[in-house]
Structures are given as C-alpha cells and as structure tokens.
PyMOL Python script that loads the backbone (N, CA, C, O; Angstrom):
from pymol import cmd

cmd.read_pdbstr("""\
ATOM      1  N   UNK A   1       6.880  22.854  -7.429  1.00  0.00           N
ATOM      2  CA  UNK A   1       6.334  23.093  -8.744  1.00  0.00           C
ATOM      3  C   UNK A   1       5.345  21.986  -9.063  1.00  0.00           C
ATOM      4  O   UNK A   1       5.714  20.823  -8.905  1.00  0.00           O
ATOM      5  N   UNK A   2       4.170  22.239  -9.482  1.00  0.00           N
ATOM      6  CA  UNK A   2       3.202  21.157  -9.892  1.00  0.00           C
ATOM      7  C   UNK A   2       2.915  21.147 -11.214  1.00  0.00           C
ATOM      8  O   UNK A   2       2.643  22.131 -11.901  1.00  0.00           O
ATOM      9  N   UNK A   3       2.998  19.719 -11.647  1.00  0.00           N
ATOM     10  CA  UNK A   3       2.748  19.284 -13.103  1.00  0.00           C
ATOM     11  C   UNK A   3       1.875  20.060 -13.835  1.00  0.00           C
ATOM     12  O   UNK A   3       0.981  20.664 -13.243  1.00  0.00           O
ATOM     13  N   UNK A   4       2.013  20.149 -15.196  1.00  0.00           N
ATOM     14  CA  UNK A   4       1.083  20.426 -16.443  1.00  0.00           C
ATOM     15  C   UNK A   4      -0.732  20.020 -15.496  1.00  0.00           C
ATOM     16  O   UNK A   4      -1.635  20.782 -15.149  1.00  0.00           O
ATOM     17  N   UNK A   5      -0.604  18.790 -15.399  1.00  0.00           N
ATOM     18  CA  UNK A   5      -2.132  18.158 -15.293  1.00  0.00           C
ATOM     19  C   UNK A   5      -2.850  18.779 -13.853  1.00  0.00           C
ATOM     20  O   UNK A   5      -3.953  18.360 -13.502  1.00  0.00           O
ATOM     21  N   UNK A   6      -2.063  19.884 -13.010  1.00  0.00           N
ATOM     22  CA  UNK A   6      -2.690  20.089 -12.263  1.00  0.00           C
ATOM     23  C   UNK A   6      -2.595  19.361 -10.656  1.00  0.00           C
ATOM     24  O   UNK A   6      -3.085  19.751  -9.597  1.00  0.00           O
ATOM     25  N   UNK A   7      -1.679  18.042 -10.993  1.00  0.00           N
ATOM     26  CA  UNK A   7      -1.521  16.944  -9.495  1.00  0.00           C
ATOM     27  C   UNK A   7      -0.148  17.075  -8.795  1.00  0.00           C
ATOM     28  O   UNK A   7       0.999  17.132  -9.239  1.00  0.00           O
ATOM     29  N   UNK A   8      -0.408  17.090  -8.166  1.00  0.00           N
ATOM     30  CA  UNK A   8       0.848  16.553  -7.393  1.00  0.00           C
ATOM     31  C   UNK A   8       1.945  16.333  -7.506  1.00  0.00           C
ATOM     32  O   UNK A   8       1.701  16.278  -8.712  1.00  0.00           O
ATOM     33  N   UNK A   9       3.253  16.087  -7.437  1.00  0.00           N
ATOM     34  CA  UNK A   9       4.194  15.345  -7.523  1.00  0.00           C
ATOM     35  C   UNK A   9       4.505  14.548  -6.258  1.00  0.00           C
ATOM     36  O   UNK A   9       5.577  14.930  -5.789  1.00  0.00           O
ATOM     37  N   UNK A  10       3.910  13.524  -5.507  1.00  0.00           N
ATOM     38  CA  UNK A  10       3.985  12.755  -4.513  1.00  0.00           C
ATOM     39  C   UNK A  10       5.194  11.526  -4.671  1.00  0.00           C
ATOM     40  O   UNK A  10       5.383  10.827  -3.675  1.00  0.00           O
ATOM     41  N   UNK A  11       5.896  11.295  -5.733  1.00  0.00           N
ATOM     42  CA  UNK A  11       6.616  10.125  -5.924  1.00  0.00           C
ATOM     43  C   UNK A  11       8.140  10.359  -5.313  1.00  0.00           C
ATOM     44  O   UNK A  11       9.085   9.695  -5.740  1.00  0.00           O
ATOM     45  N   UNK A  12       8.290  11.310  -4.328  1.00  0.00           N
ATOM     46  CA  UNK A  12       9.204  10.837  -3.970  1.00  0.00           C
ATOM     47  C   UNK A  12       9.382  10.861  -2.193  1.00  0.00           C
ATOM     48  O   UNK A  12      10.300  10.932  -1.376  1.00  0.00           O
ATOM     49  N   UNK A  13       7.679  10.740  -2.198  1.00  0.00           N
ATOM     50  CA  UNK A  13       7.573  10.692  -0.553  1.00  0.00           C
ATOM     51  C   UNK A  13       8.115  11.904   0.460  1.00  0.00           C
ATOM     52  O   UNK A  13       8.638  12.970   0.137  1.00  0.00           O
ATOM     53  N   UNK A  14       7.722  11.224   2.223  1.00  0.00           N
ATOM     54  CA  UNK A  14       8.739  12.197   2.527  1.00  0.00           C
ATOM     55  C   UNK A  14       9.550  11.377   3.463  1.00  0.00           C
ATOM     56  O   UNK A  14       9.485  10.156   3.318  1.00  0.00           O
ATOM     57  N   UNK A  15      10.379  11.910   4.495  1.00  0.00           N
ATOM     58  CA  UNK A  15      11.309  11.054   5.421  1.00  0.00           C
ATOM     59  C   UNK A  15      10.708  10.061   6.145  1.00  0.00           C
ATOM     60  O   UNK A  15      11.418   9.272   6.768  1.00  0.00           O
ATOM     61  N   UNK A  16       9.582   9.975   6.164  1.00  0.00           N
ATOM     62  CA  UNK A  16       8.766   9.301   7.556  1.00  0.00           C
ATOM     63  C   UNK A  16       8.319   8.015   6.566  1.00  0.00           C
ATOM     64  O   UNK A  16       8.490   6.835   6.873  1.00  0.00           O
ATOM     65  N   UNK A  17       7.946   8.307   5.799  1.00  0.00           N
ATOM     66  CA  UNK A  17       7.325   7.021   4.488  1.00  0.00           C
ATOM     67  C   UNK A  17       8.711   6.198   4.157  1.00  0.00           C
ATOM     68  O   UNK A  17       8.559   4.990   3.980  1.00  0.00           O
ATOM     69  N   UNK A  18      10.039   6.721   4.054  1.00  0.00           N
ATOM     70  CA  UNK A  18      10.734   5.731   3.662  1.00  0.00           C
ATOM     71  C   UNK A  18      11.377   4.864   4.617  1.00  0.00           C
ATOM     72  O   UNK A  18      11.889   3.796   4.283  1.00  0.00           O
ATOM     73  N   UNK A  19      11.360   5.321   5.854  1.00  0.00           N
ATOM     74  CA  UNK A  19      11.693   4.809   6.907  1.00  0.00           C
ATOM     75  C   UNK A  19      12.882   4.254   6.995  1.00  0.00           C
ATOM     76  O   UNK A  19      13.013   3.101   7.405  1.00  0.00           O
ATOM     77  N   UNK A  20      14.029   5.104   6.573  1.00  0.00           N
ATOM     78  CA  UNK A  20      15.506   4.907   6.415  1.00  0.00           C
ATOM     79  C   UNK A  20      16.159   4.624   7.849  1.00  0.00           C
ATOM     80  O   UNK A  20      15.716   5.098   8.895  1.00  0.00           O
ATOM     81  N   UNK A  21      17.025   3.972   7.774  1.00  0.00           N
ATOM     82  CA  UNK A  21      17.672   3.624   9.297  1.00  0.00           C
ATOM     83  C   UNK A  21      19.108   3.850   9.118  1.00  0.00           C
ATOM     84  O   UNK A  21      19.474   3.949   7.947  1.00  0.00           O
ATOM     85  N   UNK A  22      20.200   3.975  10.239  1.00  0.00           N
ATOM     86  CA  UNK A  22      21.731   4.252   9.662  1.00  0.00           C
ATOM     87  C   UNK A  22      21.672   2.525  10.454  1.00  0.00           C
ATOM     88  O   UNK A  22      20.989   1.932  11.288  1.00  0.00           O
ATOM     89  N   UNK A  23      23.213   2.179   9.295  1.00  0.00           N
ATOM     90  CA  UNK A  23      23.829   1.370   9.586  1.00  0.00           C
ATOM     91  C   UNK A  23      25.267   1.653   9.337  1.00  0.00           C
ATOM     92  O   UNK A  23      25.597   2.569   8.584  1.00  0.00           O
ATOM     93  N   UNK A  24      26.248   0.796  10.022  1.00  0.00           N
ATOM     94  CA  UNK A  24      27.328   0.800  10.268  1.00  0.00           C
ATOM     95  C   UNK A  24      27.759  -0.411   9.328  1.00  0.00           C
ATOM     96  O   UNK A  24      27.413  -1.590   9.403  1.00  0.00           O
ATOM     97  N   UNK A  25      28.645   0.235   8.386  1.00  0.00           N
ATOM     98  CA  UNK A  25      29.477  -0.993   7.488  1.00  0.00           C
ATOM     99  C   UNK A  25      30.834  -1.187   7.746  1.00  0.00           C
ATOM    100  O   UNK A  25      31.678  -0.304   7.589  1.00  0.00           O
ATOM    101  N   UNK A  26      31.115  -2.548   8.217  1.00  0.00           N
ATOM    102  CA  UNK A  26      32.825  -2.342   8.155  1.00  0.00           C
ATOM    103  C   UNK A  26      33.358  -3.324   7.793  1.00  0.00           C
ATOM    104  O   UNK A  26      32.753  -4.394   7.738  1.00  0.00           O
ATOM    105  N   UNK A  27      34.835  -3.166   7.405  1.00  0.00           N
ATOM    106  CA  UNK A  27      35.654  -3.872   6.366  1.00  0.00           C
ATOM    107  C   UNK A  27      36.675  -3.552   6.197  1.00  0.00           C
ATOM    108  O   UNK A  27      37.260  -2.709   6.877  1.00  0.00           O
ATOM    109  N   UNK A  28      37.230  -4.286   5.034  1.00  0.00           N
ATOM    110  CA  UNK A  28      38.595  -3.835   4.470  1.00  0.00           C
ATOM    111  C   UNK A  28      38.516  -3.807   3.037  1.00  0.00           C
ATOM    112  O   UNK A  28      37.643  -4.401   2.406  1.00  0.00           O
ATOM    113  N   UNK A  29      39.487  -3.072   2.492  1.00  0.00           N
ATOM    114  CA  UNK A  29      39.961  -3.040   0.687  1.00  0.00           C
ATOM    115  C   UNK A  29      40.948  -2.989   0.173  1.00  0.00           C
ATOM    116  O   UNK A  29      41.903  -2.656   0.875  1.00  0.00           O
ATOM    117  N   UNK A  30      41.143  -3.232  -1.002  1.00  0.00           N
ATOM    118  CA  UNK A  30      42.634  -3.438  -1.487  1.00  0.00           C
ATOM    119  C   UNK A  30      42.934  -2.142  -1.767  1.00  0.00           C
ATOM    120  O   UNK A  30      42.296  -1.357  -2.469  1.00  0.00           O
ATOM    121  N   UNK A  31      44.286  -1.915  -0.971  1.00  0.00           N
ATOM    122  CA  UNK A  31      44.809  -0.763  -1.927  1.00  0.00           C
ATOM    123  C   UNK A  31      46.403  -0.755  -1.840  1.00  0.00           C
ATOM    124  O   UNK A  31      46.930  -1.668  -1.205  1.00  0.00           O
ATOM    125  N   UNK A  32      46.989  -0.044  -2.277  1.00  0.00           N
ATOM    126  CA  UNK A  32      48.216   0.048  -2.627  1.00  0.00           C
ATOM    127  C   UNK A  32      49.272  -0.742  -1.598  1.00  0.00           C
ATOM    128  O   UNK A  32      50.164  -1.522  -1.929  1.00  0.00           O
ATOM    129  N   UNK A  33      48.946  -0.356  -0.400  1.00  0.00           N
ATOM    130  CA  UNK A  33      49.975  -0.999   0.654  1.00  0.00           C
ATOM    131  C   UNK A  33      49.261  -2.141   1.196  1.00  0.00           C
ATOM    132  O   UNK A  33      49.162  -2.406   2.394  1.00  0.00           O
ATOM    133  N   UNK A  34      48.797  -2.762   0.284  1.00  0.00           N
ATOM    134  CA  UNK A  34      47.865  -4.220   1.328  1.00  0.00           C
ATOM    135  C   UNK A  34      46.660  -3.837   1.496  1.00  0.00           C
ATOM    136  O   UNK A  34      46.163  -3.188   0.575  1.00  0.00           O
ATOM    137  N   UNK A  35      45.909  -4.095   2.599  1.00  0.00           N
ATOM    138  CA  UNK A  35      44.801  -3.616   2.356  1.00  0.00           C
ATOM    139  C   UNK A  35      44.512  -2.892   4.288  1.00  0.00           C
ATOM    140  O   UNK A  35      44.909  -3.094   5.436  1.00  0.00           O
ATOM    141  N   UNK A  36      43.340  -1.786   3.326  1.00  0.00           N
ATOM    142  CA  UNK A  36      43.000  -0.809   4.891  1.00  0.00           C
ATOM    143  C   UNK A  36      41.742  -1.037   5.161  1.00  0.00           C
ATOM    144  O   UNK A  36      40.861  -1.212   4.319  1.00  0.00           O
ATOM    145  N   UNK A  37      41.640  -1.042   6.088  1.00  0.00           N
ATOM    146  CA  UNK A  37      40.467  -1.121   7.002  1.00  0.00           C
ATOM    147  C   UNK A  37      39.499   0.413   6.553  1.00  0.00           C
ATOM    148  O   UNK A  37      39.995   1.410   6.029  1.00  0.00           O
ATOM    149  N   UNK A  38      38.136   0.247   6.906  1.00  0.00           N
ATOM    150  CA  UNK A  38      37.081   1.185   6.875  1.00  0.00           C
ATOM    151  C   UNK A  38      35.788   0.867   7.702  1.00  0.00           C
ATOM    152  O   UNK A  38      35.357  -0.259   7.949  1.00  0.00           O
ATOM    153  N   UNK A  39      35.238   2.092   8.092  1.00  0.00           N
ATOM    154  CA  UNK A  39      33.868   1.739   8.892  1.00  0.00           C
ATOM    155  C   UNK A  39      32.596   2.942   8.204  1.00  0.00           C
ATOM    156  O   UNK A  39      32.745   4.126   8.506  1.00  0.00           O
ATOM    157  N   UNK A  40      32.084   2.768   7.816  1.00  0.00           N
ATOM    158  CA  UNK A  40      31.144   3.594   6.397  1.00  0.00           C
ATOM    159  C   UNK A  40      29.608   3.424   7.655  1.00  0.00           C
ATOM    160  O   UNK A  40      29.215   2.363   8.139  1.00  0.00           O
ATOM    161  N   UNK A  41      28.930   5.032   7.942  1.00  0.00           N
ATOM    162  CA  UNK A  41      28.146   4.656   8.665  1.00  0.00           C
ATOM    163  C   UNK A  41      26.929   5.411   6.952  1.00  0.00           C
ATOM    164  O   UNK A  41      27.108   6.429   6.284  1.00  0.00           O
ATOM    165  N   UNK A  42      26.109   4.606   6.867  1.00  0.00           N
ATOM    166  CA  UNK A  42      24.731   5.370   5.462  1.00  0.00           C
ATOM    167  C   UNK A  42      23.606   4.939   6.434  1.00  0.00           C
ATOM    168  O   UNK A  42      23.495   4.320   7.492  1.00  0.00           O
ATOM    169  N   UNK A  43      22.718   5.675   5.404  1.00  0.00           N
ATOM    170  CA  UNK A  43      21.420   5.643   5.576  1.00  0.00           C
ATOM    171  C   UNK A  43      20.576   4.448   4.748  1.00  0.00           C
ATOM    172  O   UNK A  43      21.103   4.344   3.641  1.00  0.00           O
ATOM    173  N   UNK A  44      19.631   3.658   4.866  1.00  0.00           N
ATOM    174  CA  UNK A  44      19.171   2.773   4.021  1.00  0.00           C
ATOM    175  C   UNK A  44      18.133   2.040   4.616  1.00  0.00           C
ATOM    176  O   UNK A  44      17.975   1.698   5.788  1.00  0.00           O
ATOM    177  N   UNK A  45      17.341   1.827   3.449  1.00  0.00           N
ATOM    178  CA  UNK A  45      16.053   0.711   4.295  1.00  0.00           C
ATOM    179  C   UNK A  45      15.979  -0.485   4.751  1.00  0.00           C
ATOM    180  O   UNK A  45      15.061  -1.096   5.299  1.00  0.00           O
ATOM    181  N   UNK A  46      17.482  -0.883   4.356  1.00  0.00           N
ATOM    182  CA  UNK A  46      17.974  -2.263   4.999  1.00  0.00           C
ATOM    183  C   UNK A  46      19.266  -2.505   4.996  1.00  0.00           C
ATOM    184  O   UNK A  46      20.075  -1.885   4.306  1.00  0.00           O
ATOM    185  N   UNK A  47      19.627  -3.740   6.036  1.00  0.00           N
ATOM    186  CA  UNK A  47      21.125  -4.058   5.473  1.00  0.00           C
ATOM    187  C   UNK A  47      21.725  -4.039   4.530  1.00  0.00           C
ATOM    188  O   UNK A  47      22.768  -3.388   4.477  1.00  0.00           O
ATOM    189  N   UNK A  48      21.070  -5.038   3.051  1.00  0.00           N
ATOM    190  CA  UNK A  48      21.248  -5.375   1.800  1.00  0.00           C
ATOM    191  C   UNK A  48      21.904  -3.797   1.292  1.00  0.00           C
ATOM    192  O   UNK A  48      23.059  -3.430   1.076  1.00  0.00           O
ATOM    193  N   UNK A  49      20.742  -3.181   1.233  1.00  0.00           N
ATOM    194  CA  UNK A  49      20.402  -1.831   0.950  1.00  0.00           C
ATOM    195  C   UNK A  49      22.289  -0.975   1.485  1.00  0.00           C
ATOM    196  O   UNK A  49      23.070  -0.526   0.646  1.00  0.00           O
ATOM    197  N   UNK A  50      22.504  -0.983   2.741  1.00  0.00           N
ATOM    198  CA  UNK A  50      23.741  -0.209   3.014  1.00  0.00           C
ATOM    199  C   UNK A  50      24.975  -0.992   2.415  1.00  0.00           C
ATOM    200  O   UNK A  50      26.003  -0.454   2.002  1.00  0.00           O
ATOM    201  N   UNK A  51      24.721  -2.308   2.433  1.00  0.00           N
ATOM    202  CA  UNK A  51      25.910  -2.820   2.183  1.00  0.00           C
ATOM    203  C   UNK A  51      25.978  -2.474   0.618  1.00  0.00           C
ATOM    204  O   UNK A  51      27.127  -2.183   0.286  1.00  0.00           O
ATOM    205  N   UNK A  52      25.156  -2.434  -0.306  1.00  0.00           N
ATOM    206  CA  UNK A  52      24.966  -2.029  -2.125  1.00  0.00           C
ATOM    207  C   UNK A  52      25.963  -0.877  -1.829  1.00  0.00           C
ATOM    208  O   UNK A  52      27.162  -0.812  -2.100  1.00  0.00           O
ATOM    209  N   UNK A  53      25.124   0.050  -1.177  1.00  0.00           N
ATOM    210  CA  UNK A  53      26.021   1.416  -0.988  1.00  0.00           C
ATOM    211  C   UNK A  53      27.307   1.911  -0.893  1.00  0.00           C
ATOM    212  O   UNK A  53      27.949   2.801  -1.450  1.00  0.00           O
ATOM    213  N   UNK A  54      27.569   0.826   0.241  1.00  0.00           N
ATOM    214  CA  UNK A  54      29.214   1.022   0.320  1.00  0.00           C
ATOM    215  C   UNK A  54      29.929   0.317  -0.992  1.00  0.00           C
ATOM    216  O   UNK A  54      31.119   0.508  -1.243  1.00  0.00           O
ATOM    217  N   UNK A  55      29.329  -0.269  -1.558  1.00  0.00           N
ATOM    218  CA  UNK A  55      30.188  -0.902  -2.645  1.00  0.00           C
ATOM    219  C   UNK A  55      30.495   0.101  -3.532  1.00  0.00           C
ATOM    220  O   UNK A  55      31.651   0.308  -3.904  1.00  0.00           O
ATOM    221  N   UNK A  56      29.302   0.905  -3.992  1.00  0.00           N
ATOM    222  CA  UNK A  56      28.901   1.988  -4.721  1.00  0.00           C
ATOM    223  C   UNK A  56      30.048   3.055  -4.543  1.00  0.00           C
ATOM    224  O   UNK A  56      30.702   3.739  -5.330  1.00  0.00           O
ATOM    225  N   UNK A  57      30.010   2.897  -3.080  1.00  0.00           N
ATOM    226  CA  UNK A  57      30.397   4.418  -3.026  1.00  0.00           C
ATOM    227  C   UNK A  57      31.875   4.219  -2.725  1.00  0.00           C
ATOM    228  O   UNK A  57      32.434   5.299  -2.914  1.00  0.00           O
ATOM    229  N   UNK A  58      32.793   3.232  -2.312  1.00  0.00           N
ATOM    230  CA  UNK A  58      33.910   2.839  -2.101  1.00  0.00           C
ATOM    231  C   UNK A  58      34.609   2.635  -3.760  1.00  0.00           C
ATOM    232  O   UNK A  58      35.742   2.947  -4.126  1.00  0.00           O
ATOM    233  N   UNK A  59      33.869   2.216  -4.297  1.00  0.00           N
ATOM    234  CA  UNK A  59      33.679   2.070  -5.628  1.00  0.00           C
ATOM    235  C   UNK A  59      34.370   2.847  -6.430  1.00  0.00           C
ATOM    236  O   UNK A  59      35.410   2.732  -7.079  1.00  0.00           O
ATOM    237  N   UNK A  60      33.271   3.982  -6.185  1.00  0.00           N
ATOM    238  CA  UNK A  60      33.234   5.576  -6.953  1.00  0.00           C
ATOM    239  C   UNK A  60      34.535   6.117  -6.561  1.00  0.00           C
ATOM    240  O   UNK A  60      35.294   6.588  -7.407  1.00  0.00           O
ATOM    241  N   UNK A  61      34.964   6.051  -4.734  1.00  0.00           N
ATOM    242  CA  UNK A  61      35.793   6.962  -4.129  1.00  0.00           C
ATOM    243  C   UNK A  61      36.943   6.375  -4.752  1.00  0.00           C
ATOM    244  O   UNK A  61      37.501   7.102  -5.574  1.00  0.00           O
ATOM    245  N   UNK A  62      37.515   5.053  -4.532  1.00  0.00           N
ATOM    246  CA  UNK A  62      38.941   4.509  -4.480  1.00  0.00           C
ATOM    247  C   UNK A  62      39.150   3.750  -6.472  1.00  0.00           C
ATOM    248  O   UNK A  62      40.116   3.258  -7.056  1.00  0.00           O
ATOM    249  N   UNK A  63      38.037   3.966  -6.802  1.00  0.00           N
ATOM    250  CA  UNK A  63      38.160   3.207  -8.284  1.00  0.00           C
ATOM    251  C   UNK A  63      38.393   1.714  -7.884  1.00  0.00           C
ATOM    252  O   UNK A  63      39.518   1.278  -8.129  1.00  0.00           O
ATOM    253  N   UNK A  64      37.292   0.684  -7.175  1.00  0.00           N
ATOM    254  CA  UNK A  64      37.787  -0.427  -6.888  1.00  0.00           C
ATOM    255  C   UNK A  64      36.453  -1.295  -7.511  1.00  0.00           C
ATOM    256  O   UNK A  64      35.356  -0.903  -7.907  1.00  0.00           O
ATOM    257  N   UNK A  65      36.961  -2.437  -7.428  1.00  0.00           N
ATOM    258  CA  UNK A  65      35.643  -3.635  -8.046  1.00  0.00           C
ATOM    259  C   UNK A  65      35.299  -3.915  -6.202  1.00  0.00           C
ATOM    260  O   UNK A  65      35.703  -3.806  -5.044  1.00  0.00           O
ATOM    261  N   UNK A  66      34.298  -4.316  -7.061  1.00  0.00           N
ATOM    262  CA  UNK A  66      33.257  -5.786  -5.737  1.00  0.00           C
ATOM    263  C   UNK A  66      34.491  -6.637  -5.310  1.00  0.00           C
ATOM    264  O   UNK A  66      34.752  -6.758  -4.113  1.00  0.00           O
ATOM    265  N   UNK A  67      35.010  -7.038  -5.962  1.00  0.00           N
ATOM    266  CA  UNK A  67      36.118  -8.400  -5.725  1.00  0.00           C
ATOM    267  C   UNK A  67      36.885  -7.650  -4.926  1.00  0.00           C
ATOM    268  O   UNK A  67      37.575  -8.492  -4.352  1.00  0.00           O
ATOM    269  N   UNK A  68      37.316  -6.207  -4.381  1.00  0.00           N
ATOM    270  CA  UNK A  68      38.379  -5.547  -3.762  1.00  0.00           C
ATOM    271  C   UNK A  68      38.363  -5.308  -2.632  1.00  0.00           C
ATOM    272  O   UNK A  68      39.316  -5.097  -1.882  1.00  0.00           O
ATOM    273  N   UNK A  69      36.765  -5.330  -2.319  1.00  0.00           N
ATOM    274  CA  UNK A  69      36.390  -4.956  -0.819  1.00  0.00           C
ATOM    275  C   UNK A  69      35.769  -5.914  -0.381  1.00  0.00           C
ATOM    276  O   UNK A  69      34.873  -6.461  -1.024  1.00  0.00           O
ATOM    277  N   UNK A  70      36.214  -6.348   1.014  1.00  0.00           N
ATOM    278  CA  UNK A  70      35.526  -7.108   1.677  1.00  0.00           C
ATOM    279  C   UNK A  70      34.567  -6.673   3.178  1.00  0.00           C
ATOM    280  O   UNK A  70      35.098  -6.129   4.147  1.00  0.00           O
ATOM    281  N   UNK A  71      33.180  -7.016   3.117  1.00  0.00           N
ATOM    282  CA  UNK A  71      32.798  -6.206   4.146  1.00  0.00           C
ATOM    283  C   UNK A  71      32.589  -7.098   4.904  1.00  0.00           C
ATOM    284  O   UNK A  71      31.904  -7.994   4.411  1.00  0.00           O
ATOM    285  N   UNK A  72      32.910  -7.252   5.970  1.00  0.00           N
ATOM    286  CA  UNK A  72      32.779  -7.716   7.236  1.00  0.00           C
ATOM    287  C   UNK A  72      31.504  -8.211   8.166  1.00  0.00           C
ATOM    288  O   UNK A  72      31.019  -9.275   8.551  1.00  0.00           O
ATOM    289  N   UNK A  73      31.184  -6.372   8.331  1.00  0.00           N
ATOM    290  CA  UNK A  73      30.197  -6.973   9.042  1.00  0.00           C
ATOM    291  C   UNK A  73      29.012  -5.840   8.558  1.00  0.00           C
ATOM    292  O   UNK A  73      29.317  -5.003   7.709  1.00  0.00           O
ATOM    293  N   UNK A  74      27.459  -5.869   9.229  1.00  0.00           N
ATOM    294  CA  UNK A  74      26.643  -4.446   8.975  1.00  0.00           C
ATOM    295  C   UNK A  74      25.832  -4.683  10.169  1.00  0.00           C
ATOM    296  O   UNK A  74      25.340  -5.754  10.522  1.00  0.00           O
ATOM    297  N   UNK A  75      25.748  -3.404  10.815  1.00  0.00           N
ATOM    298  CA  UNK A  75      25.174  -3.147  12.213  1.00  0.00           C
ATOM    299  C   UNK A  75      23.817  -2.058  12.224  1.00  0.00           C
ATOM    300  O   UNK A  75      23.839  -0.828  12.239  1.00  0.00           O
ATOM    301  N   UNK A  76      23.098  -2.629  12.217  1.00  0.00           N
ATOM    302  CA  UNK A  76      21.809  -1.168  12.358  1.00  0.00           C
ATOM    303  C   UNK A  76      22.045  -0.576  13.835  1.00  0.00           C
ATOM    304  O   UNK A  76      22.308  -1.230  14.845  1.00  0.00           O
ATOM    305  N   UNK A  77      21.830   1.333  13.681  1.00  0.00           N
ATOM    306  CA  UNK A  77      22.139   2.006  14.507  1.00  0.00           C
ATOM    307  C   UNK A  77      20.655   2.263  15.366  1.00  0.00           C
ATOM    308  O   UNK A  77      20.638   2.982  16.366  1.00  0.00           O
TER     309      UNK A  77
END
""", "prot")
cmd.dss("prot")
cmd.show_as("cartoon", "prot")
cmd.util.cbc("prot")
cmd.orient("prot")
C-alpha cells in the first residue's frame, strides 16, 4: 500500500540491508527448582543486539528480571 503523498514506504528495508546474523545464547535462570539451563538461538545485528533479546524474551516467557538470568556466553552462527 503506498502513502497519501504518492512515495514509497521504504523504512523498513529488506533482508539483505539489515544484515541480520543468528547467534547462539546460552545460560541459566532462576526458577523454581534452582536454576535451568537454556540455549536461545535469534536473529540480530549483533551480539549486544541477541543478548537484549533473550532477556526480552526469557523475560516475557518465564516472568523473570535481568537479575534472574545469567547468560553465559553468545556465539555468532
């Protein structure tokens, strides 16, 4: 669908412009019986970038803080 003005909508690129890479996150988190291990493989434009993610999304999944998970290590694939 193209705007009122007639242009484009270019702002959200395509796969090749963002140049996403997988990485491998792994770790552990607190949960009920001590804590479990995890290995979270995302997509992202950098380490920084995957490791945000898993926080995010470990986050979202288990209802946990930053302080709960500890990540280990991050591996580009």
């Amino acid at each position: 669908m193209t705007p009122a003005h007639g242009k484009e909508d270019t702002s959200r690129g395509t796969a090749d412009s963002k140049r996403m890479s997988e990485f491998a996150v792994s770790g552990r988190f607190q949960s009920r019986d001590g804590y479990s291990n995890f290995e979270k493989v995302v997509d992202a434009p950098n380490d920084d970038v995957a490791r945000e993610r898993v926080y995010a999304n470990l986050g979202s999944e288990h209802g946990l803080k930053r302080t709960q998970i500890d990540i280990d290590g991050v591996t580009g694939q």
